[in-house]
LUMRONU-512607 format. One record per residue: x, y, z of N, C-alpha, C, O in turn; residue in three letters; residue number from 0. Coordinates in nm, 2 decimals. Atoms other than C-alpha are relative to their C-alpha. Layout:
<pts>
PT   n.xx   n.yy   n.zz  ca.xx  ca.yy  ca.zz   c.xx   c.yy   c.zz   o.xx   o.yy   o.zz res   n
PT      X      Y      Z      X      Y      Z      X      Y      Z      X      Y      Z Ala NUM
...
</pts>
This chain:
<pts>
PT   n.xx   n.yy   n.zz  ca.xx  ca.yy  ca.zz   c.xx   c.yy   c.zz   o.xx   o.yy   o.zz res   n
PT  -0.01   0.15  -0.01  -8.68  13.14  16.54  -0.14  -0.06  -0.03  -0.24  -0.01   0.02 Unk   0
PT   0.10   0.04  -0.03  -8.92  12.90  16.44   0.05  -0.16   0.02   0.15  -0.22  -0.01 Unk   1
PT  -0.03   0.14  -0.07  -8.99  12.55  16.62  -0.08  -0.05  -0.04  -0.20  -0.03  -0.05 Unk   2
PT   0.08   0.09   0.05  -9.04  12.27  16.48  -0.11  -0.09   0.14  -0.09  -0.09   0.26 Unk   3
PT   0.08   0.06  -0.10  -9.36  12.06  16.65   0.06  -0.09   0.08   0.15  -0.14   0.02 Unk   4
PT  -0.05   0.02  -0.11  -9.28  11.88  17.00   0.20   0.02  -0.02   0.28  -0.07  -0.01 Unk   5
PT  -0.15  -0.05   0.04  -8.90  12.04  16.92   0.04  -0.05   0.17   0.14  -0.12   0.18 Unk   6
PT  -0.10  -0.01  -0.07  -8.87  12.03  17.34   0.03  -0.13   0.02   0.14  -0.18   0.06 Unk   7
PT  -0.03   0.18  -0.04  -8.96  11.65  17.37   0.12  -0.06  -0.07   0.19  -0.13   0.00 Unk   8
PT  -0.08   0.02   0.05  -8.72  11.59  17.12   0.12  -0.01   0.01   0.20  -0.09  -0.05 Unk   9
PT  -0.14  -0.05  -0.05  -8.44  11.73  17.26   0.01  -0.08   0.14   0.11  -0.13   0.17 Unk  10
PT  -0.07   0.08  -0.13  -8.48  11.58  17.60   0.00  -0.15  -0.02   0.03  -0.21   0.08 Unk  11
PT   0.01   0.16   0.04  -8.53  11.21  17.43   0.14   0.00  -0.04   0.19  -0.11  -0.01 Unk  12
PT  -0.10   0.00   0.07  -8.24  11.29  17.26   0.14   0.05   0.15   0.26   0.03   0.14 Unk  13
PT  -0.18  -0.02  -0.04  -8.00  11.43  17.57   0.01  -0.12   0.07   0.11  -0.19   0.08 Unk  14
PT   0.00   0.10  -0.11  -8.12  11.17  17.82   0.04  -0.15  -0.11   0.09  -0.26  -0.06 Unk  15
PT  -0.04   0.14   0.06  -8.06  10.90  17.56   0.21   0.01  -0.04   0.28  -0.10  -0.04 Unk  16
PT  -0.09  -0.06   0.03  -7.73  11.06  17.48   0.12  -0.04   0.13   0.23  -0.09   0.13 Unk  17
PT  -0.02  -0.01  -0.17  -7.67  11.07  17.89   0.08  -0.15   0.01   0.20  -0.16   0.04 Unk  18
PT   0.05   0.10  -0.03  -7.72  10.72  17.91   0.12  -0.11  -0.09   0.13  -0.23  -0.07 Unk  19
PT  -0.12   0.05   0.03  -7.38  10.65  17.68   0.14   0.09   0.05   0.24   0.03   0.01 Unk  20
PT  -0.09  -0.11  -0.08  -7.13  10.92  17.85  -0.02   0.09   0.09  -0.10   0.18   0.11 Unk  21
PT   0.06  -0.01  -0.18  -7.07  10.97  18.20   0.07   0.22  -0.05   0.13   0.28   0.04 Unk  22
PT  -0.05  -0.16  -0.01  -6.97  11.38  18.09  -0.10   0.03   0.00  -0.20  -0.05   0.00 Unk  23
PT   0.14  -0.11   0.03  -7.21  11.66  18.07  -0.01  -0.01  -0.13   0.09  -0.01  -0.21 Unk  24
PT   0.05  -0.03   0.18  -7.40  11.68  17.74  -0.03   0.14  -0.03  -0.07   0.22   0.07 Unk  25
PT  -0.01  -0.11   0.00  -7.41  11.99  17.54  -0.09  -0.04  -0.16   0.00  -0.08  -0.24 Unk  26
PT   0.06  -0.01   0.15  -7.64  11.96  17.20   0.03   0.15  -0.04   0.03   0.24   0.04 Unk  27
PT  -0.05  -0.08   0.06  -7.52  12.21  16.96   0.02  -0.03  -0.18   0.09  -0.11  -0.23 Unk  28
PT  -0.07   0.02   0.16  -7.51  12.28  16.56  -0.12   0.07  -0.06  -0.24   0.09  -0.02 Unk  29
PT   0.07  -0.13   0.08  -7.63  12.50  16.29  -0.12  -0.10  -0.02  -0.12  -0.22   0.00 Unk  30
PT   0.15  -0.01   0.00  -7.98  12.50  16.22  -0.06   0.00  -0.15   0.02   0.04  -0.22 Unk  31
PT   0.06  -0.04   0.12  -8.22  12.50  15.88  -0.03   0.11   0.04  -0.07   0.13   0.15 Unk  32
PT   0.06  -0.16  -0.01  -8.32  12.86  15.81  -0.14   0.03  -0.09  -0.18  -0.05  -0.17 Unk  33
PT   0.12  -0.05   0.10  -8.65  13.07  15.65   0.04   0.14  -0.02   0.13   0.22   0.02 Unk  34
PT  -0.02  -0.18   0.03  -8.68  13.40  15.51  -0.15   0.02  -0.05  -0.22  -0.07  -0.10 Unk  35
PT   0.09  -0.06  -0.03  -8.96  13.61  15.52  -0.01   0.09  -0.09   0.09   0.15  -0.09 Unk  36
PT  -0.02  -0.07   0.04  -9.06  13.83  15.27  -0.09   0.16   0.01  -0.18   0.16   0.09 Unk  37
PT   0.10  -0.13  -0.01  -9.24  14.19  15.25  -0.14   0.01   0.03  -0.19   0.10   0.09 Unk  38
PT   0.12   0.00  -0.02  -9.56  14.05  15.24  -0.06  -0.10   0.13  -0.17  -0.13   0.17 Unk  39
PT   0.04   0.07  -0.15  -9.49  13.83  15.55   0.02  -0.17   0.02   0.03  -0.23   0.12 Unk  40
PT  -0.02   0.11   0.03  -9.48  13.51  15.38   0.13  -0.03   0.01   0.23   0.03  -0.03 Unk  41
PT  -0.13   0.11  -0.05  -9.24  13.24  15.51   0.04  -0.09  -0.09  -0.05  -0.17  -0.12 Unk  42
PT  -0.01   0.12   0.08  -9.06  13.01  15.28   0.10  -0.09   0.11   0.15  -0.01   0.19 Unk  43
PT  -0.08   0.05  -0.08  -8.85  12.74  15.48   0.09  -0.09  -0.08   0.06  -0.13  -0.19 Unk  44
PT  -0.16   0.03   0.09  -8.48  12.59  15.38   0.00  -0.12   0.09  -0.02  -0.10   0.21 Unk  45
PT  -0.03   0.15  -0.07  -8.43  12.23  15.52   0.09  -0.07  -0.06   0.04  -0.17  -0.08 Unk  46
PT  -0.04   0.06   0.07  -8.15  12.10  15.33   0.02  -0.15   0.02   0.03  -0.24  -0.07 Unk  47
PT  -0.03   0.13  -0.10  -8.11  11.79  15.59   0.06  -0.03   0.07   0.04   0.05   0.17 Unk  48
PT  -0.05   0.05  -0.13  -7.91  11.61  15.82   0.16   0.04  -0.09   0.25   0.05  -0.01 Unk  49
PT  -0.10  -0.01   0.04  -7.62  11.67  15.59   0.10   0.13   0.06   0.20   0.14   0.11 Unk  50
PT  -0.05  -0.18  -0.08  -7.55  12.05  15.69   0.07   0.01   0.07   0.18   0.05   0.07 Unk  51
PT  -0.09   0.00  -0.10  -7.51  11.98  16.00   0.09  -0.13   0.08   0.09  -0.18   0.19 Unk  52
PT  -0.06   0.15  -0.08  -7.32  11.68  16.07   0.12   0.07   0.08   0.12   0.20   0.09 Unk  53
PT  -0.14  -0.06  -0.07  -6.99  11.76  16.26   0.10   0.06  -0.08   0.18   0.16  -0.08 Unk  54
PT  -0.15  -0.06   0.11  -6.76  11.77  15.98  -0.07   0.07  -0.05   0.01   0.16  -0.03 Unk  55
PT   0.01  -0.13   0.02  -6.95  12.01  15.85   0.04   0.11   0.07   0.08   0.22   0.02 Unk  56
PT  -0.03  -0.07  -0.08  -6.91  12.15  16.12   0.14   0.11   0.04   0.16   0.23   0.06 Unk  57
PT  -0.15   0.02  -0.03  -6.54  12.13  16.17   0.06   0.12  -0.14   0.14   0.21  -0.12 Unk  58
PT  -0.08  -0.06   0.12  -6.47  12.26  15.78  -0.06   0.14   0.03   0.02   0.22  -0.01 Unk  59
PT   0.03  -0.13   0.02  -6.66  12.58  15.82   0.04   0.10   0.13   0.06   0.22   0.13 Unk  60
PT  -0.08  -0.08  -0.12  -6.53  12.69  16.19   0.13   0.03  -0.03   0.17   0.14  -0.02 Unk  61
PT  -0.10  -0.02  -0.01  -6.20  12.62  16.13   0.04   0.10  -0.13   0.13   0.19  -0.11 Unk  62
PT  -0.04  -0.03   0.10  -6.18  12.73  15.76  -0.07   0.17   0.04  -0.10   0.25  -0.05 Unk  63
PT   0.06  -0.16   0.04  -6.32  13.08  15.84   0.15   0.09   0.14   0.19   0.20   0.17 Unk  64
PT  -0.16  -0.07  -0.04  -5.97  13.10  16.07   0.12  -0.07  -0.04   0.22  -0.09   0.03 Unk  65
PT  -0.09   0.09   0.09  -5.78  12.91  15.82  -0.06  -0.01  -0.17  -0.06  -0.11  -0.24 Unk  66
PT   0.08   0.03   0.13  -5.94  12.96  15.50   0.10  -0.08  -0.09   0.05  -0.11  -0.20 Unk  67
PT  -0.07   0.10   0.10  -5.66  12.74  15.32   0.02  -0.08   0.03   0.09  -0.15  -0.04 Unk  68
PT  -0.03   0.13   0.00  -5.66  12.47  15.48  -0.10  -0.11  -0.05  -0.22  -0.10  -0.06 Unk  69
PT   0.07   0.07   0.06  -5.75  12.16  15.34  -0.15  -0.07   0.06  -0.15  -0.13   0.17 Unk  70
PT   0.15   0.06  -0.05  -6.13  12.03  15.40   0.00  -0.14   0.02   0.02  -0.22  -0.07 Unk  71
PT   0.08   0.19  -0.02  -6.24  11.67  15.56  -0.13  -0.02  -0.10  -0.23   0.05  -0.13 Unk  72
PT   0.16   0.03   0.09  -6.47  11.48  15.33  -0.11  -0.01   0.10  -0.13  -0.06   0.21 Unk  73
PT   0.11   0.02  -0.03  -6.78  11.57  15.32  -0.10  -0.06  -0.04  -0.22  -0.04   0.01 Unk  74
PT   0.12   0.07   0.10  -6.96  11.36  15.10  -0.07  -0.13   0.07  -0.16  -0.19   0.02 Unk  75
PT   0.02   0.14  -0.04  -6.98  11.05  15.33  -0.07  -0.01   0.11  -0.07   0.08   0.19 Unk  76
PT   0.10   0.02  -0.15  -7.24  10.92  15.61   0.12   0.01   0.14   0.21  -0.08   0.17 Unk  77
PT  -0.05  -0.02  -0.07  -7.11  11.11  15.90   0.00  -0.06   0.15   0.09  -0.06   0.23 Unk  78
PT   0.08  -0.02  -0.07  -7.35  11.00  16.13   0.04  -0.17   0.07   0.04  -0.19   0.19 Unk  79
PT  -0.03   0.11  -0.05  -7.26  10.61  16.13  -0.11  -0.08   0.10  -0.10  -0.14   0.21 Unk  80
PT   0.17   0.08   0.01  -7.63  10.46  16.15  -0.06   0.07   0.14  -0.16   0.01   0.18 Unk  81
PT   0.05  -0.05  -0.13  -7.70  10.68  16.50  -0.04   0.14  -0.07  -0.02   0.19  -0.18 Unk  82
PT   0.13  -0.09  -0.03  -7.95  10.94  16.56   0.11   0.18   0.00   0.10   0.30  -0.05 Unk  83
PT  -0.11  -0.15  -0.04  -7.65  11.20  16.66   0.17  -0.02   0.01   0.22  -0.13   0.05 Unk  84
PT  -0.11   0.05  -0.03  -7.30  11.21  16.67   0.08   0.09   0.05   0.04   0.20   0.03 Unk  85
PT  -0.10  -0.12  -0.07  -6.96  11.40  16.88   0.00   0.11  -0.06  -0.02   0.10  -0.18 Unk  86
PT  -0.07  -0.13   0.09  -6.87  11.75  16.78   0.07   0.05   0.08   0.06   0.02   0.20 Unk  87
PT  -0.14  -0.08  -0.08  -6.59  11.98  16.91  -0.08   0.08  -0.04   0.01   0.15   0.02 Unk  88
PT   0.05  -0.18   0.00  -6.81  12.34  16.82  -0.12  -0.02  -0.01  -0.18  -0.12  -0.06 Unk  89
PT   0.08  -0.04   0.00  -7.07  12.49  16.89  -0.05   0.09  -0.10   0.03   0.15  -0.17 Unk  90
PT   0.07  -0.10   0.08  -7.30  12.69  16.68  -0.06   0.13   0.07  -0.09   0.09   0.19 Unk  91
PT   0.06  -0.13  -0.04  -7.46  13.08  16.79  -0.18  -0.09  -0.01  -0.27  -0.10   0.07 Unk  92
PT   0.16   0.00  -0.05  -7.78  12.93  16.69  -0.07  -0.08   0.08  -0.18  -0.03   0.10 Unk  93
PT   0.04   0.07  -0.08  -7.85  12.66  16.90   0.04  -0.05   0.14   0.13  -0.14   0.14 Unk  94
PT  -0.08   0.14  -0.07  -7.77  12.50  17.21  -0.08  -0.04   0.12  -0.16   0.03   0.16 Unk  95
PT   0.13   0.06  -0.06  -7.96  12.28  17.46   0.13  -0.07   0.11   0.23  -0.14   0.07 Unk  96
PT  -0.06   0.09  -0.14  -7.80  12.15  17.84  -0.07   0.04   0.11  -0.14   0.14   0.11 Unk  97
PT  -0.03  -0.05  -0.15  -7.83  12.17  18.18  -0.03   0.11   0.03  -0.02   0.19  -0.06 Unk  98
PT  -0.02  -0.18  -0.05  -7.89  12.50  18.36   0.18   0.01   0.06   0.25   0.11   0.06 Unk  99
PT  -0.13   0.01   0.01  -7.54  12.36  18.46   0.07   0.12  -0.11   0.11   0.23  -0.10 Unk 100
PT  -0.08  -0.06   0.14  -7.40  12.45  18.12   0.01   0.16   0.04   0.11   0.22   0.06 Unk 101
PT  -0.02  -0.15   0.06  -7.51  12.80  18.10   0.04   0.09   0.15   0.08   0.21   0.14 Unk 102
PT  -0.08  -0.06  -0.11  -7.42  12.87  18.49   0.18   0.02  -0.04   0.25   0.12  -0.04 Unk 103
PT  -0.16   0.02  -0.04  -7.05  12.76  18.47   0.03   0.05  -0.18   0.13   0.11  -0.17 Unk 104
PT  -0.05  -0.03   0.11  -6.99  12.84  18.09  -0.06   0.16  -0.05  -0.12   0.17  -0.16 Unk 105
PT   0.10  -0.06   0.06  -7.14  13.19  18.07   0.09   0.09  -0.10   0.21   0.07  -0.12 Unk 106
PT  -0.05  -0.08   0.11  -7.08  13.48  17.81   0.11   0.05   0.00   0.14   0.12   0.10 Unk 107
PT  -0.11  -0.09  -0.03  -6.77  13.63  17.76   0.00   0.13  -0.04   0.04   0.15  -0.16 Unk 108
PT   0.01  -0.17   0.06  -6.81  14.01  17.71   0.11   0.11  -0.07   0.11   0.23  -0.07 Unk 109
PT  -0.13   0.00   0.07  -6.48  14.03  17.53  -0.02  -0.05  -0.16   0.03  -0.01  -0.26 Unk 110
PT  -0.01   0.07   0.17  -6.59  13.81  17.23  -0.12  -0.02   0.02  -0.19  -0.09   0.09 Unk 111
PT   0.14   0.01   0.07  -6.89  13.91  17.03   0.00  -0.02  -0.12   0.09   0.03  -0.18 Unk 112
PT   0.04   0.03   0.16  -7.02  13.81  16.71   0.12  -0.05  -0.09   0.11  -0.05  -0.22 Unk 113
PT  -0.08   0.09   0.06  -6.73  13.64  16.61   0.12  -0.03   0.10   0.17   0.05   0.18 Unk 114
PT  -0.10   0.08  -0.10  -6.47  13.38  16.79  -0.08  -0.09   0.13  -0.05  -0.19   0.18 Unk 115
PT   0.05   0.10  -0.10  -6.74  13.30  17.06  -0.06  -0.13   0.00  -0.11  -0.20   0.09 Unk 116
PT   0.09   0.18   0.07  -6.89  12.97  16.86   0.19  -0.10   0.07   0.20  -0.20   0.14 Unk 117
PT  -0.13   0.08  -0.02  -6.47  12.85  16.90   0.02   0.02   0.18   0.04  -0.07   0.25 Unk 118
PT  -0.01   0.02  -0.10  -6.44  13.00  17.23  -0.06  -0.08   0.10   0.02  -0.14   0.18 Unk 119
PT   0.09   0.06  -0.10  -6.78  12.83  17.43   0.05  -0.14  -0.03   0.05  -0.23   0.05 Unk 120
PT  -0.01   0.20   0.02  -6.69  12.48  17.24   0.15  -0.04   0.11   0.16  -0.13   0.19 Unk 121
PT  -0.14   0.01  -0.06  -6.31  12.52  17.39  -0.03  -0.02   0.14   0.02  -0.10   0.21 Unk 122
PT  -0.01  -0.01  -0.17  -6.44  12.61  17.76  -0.10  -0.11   0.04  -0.09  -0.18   0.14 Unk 123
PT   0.11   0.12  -0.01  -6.74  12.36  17.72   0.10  -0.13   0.02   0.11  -0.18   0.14 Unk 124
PT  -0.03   0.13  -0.01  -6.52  12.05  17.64   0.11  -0.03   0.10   0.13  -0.15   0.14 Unk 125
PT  -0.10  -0.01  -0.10  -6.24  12.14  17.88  -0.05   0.04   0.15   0.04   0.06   0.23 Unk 126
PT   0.09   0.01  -0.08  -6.52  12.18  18.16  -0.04  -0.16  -0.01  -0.14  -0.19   0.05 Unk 127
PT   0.09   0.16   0.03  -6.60  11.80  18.08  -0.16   0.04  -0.06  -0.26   0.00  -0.01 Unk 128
PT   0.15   0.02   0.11  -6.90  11.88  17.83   0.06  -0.08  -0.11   0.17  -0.07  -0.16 Unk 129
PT  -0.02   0.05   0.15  -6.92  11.68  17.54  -0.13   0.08  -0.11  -0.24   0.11  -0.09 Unk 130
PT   0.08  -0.08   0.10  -7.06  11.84  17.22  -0.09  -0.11  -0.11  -0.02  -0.19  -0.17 Unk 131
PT   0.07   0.07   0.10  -7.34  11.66  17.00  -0.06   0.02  -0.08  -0.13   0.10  -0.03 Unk 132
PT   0.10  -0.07   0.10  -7.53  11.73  16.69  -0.09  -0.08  -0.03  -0.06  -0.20  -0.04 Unk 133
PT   0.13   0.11   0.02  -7.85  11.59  16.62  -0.03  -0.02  -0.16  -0.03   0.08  -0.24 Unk 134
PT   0.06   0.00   0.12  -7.96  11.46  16.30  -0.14   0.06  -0.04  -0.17   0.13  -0.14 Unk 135
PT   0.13  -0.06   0.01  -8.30  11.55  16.34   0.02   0.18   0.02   0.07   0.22   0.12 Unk 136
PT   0.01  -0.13  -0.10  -8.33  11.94  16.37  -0.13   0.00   0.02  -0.22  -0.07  -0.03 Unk 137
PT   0.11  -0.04  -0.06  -8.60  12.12  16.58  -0.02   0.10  -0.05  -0.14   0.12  -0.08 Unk 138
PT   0.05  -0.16   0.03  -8.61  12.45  16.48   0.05   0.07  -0.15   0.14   0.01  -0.21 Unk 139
PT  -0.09  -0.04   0.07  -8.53  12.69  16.21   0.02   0.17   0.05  -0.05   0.21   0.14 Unk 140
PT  -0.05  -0.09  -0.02  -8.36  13.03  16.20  -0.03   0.11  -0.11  -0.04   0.09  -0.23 Unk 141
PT   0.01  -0.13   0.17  -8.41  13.39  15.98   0.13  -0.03  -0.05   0.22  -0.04   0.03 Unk 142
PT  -0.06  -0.05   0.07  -8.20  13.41  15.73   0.01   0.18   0.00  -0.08   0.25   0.01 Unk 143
PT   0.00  -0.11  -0.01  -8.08  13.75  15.72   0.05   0.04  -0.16   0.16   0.05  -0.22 Unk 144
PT  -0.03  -0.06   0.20  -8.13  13.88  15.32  -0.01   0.13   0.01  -0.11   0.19   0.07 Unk 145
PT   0.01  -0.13   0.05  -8.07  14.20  15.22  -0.10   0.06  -0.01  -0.11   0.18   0.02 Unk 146
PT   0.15  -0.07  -0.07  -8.43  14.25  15.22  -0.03   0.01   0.13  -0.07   0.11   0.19 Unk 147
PT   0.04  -0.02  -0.19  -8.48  14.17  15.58   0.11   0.10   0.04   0.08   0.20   0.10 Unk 148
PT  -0.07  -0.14  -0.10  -8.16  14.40  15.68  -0.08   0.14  -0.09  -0.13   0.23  -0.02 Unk 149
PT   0.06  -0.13  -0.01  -8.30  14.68  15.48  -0.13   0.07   0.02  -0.14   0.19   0.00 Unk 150
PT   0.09  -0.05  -0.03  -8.66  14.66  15.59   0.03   0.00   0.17  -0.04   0.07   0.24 Unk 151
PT  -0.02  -0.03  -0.12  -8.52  14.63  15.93   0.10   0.13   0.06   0.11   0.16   0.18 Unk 152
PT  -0.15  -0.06  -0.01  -8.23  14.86  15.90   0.15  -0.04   0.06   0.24   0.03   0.09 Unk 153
PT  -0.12   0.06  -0.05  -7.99  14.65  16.01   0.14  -0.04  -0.12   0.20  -0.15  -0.12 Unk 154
PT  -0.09   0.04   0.07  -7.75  14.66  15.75   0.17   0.05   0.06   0.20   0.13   0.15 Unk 155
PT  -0.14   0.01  -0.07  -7.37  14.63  15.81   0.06   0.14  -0.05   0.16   0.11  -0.11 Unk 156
PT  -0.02  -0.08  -0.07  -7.31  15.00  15.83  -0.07   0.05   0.10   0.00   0.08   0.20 Unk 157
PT   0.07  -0.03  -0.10  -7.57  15.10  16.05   0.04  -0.08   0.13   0.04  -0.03   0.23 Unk 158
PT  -0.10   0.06  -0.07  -7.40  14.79  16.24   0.13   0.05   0.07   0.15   0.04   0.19 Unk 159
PT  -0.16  -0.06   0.01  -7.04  14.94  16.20  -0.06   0.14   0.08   0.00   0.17   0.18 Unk 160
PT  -0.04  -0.15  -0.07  -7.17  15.30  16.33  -0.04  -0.04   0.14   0.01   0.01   0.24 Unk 161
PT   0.05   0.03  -0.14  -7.36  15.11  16.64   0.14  -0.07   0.04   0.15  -0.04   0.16 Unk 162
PT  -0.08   0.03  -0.10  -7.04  14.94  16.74   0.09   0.08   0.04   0.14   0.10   0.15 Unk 163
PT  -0.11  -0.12  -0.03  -6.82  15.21  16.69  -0.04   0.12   0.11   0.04   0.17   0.19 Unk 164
PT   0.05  -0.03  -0.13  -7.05  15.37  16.93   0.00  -0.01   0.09  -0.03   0.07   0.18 Unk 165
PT   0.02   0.12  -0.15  -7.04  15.12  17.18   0.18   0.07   0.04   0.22   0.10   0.15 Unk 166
PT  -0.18  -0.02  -0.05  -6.62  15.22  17.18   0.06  -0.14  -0.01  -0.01  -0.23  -0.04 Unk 167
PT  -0.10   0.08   0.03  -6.35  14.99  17.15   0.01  -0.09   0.07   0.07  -0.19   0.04 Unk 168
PT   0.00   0.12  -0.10  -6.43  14.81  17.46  -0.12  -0.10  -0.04  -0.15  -0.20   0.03 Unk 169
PT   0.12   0.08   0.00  -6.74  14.66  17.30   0.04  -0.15  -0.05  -0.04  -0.25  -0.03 Unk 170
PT  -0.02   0.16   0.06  -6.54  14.36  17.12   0.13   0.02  -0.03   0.18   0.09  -0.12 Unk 171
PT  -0.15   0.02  -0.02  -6.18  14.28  17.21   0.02  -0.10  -0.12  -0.02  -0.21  -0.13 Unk 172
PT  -0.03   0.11   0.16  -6.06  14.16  16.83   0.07  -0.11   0.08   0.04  -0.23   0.11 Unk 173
PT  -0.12   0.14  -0.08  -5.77  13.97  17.00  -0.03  -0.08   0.09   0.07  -0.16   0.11 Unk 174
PT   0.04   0.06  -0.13  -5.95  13.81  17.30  -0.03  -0.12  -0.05   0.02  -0.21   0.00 Unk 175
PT   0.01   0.16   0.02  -6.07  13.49  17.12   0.10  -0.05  -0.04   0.12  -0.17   0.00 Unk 176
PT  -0.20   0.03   0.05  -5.69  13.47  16.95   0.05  -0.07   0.20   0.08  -0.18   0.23 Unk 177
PT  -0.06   0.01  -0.11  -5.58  13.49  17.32  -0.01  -0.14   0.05   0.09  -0.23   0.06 Unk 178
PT   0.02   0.06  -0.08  -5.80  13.27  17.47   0.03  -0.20  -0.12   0.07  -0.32  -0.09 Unk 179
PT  -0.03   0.13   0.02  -5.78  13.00  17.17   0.16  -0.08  -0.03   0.18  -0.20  -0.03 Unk 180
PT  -0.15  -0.01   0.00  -5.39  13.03  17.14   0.04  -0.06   0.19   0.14  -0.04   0.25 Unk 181
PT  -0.06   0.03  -0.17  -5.35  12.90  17.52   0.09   0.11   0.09   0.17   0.09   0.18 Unk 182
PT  -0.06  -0.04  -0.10  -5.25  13.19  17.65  -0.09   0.05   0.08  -0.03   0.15   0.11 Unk 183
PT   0.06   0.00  -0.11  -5.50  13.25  17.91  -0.07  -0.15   0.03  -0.08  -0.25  -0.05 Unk 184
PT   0.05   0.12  -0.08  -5.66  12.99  18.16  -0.10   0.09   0.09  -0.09   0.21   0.11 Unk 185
PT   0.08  -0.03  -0.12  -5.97  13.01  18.41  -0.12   0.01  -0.09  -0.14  -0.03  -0.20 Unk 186
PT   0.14  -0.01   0.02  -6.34  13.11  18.39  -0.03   0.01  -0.15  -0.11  -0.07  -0.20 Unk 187
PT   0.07  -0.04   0.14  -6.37  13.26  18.04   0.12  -0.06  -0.09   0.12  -0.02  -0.21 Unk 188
PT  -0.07   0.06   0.12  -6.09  13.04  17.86   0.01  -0.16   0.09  -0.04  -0.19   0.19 Unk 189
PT   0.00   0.14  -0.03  -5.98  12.67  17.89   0.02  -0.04   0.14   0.10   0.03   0.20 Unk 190
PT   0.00  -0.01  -0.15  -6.03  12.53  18.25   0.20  -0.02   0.04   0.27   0.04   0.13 Unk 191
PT  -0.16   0.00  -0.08  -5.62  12.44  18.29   0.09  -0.05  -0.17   0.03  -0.09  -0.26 Unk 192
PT  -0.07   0.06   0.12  -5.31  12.35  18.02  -0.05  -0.10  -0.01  -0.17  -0.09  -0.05 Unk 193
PT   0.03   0.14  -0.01  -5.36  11.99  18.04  -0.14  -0.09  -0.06  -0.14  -0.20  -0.11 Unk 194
PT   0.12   0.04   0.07  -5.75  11.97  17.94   0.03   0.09  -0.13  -0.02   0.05  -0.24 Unk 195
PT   0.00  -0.08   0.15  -5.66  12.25  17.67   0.10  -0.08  -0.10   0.05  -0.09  -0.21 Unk 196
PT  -0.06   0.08   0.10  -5.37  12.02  17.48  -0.07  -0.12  -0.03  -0.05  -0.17  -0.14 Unk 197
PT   0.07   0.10   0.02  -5.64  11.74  17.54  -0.11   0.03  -0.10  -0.19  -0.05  -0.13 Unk 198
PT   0.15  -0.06   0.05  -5.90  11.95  17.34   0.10   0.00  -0.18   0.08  -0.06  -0.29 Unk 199
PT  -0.07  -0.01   0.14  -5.66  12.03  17.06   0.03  -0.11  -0.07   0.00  -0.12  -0.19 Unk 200
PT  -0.01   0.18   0.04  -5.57  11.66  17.02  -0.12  -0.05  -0.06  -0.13  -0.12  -0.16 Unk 201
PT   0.20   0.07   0.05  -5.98  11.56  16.99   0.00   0.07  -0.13  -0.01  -0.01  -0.22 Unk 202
PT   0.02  -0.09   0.10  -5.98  11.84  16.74   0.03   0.02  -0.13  -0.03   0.05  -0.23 Unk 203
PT  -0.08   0.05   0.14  -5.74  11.77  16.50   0.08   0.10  -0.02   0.19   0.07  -0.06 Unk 204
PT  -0.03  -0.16   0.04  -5.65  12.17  16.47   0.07   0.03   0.15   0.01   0.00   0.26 Unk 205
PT  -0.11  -0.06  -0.11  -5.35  12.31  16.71  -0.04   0.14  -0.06   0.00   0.18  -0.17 Unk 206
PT  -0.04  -0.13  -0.01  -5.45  12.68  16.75   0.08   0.07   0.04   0.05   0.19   0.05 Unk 207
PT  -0.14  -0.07  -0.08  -5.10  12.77  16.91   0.02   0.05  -0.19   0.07   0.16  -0.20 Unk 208
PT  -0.07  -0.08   0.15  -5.03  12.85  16.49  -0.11   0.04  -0.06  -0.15   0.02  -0.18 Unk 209
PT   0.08  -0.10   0.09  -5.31  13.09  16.48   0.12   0.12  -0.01   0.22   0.12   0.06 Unk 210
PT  -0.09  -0.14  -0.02  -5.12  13.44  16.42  -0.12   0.09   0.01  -0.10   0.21   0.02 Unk 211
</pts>
């Protein structure tokens, strides 16, 4: 990671102003500009802008990677509606900024790694009374992970595949974010009760009861 200058002031200007329109808990969240690094150490950095990450960006790339046919919200249009930040329903892996609240009462689920937990944390977040926000401004950026950086690191996706297959079968329950975003579990590590979970689905637009 790298951070952009006063990144933390920024963020708390931004929750406490945020605060100060919705009596929920706030939850800042959403993908990031990235850099990449090359052999000789030199950083180039990727900022495309506030476009990236707006919500509906958001929205088309979570959902479409467990729906890849369904149809996309425009994205061509000012998402933002002349404010600084605006709602979102998901989270992103690379960022997220709350409370010590948040990360007490929402913590990891050790069932769902490296994919489903961006859909799961937003589901138990917003059904906890969090609300999700994405900033126009970003603070930070993120590595890019290029085929040069996995193979001067060795992290390429076999050496990946033999380290999980190592770990055993218990290291990442495929079905557990299905479970948990399909409504059939309730409590700690999925939606707090039915009732805020059909309310989540509704904000969302997307009924995951017709994931298969």
């Amino acid at each position: 990671m790298r951070f952009k200058k006063n990144w933390d002031k920024t963020l708390k200007y931004y929750y406490n102003l945020i605060s100060e329109t919705y009596c929920y808990n706030i939850l800042i969240s959403s993908r990031i500009p990235w850099f990449i690094k090359d052999e000789e150490g030199k950083e180039t950095y990727y900022d495309d802008g506030p476009g990236t990450i707006a919500p509906v960006h958001m929205w088309n790339e979570s959902i479409r990677v467990l729906k890849p046919n369904i149809t996309e919200k425009d994205d061509n249009i000012d998402h933002w509606n002349g404010k600084e930040y605006a709602e979102s329903h998901f989270v992103s892996g690379h960022f997220m900024f709350s409370s010590n609240q948040f990360f007490k009462k929402i913590i990891p689920d050790p069932r769902v790694t490296f994919f489903g937990e961006e859909h799961t944390f937003a589901l138990r977040a917003w059904t906890n009374d969090f609300r999700i926000f994405a900033l126009k401004e970003s603070v930070l950026f993120h590595l890019g992970k290029t085929p040069e950086y996995n193979k001067a690191t060795e992290l390429s996706n076999t050496n990946w595949r033999k380290f999980e297959l190592a770990k055993g079968p218990s290291f990442n329950n495929r079905d557990a974010y299905k479970d948990i975003l399909m409504g059939k579990e309730f409590g700690p590590l999925a939606a707090k009760d039915e009732e805020s979970y059909l309310e989540y689905l509704e904000v969302l637009g997307f009924d995951y009861r017709n994931l298969t």
